[in-house]
N, C-alpha and C positions, 0 to 999 in steps of 0.2 A: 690647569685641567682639574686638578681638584674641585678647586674652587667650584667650577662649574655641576659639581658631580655633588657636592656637597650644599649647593643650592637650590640643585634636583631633590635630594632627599629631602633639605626641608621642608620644599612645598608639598610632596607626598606629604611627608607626617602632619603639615598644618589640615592638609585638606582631608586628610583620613581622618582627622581629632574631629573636623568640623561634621565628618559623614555620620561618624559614632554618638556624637552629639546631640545628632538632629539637625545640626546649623549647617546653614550655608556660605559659603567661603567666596559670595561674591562681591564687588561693590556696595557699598551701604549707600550711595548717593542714590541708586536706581532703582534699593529694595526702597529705601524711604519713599521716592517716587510711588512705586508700585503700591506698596502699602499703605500710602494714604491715601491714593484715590482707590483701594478696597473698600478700607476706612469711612470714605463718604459716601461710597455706594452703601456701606451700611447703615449708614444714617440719612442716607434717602434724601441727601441733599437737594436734590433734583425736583424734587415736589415745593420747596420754600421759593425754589429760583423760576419756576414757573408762574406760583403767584405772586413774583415779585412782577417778571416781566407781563404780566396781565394785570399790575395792580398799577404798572408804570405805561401799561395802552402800549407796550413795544410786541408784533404782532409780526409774523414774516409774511416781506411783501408778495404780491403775486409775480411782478418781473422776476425774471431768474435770474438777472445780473445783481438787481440789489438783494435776492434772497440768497446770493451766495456772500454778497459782502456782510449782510443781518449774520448769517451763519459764521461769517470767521470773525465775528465780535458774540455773538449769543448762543451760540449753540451753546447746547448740553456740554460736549466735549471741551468747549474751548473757558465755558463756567470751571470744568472739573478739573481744567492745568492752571488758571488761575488760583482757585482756591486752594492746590494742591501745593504752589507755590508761598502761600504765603502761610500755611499749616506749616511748613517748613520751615520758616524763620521762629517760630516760637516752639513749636516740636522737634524731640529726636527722635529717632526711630527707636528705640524702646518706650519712651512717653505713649507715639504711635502705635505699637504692638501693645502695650495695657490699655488704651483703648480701643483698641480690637478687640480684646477679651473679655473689656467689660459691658461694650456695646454685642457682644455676642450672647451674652449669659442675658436669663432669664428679668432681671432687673434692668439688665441695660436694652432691652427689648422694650419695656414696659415704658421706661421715660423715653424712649422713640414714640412708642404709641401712643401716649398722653401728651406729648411736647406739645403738638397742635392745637389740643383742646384745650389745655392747661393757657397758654399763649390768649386762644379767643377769647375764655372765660374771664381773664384778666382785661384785656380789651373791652370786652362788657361792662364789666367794672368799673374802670375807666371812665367810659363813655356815660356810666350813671352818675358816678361822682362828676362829672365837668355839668352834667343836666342840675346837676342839686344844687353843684354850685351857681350858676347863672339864675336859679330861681332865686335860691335865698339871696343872693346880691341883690337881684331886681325887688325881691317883698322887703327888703330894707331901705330902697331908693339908691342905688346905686347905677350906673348906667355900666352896662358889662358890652363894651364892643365887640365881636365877634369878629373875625377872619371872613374875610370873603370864598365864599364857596369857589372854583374852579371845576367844571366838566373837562 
């Protein structure tokens, strides 16, 4: 009977230290959950996976039997438990809360806002250097075969 009354108290006092603290005294497996798809809602993952799936011509169909199957492989939702899963394996949840705080803060805002241009810009780049290259190989006599286009 003690015993019982004595493991009553503790969990009062864990969970009062945690209230006083600010922390919360639940599960870590379901905060880590929770907090990393916060996480990629802050970083607007959802916009890269949209032009992936339009860079990849995957479009949902008009049947509603295959726009429910497109949906439990592509959705938005079903993108943000996958990548929330595998954020897991290489994050803890404090990893996860420091990037929370610093994709909150004013700097970590800005390389959210610049990511995509920064990305294209290089892409550009890129795509000038492969152009330079293919010239100066051919004004040297070199024969540069290229890749077959695909639509």
């Amino acid at each position: 009977m003690h015993c019982i009354r004595l493991m009553i108290v503790l969990v009062a006092l864990f969970y009062t230290n945690g209230l006083i603290q600010g922390r919360t005294t639940t599960q870590t497996s379901t905060n880590i959950k929770d907090y990393t798809k916060y996480l990629l809602n802050i970083m607007e993952v959802e916009n890269e996976y949209k032009l992936f799936l339009t860079y990849m011509k995957l479009h949902p169909p008009e049947d509603e039997k295959m726009k429910a199957l497109y949906n439990e492989y592509f959705s938005h939702d079903a993108y943000l438990s996958d990548l929330t899963e595998i954020y897991m394996k290489y994050y803890t949840l404090d990893d996860i809360l420091k990037l929370i705080e610093f994709y909150s803060s004013s700097l970590g805002k800005k390389t959210l806002r610049l990511h995509h241009d920064i990305n294209k810009q290089m892409e550009d780049m890129m795509l000038n250097k492969i152009s330079d290259y293919i010239f100066t190989s051919t004004d040297q006599g070199f024969d540069v075969i290229l890749p077959p286009v695909s639509n």
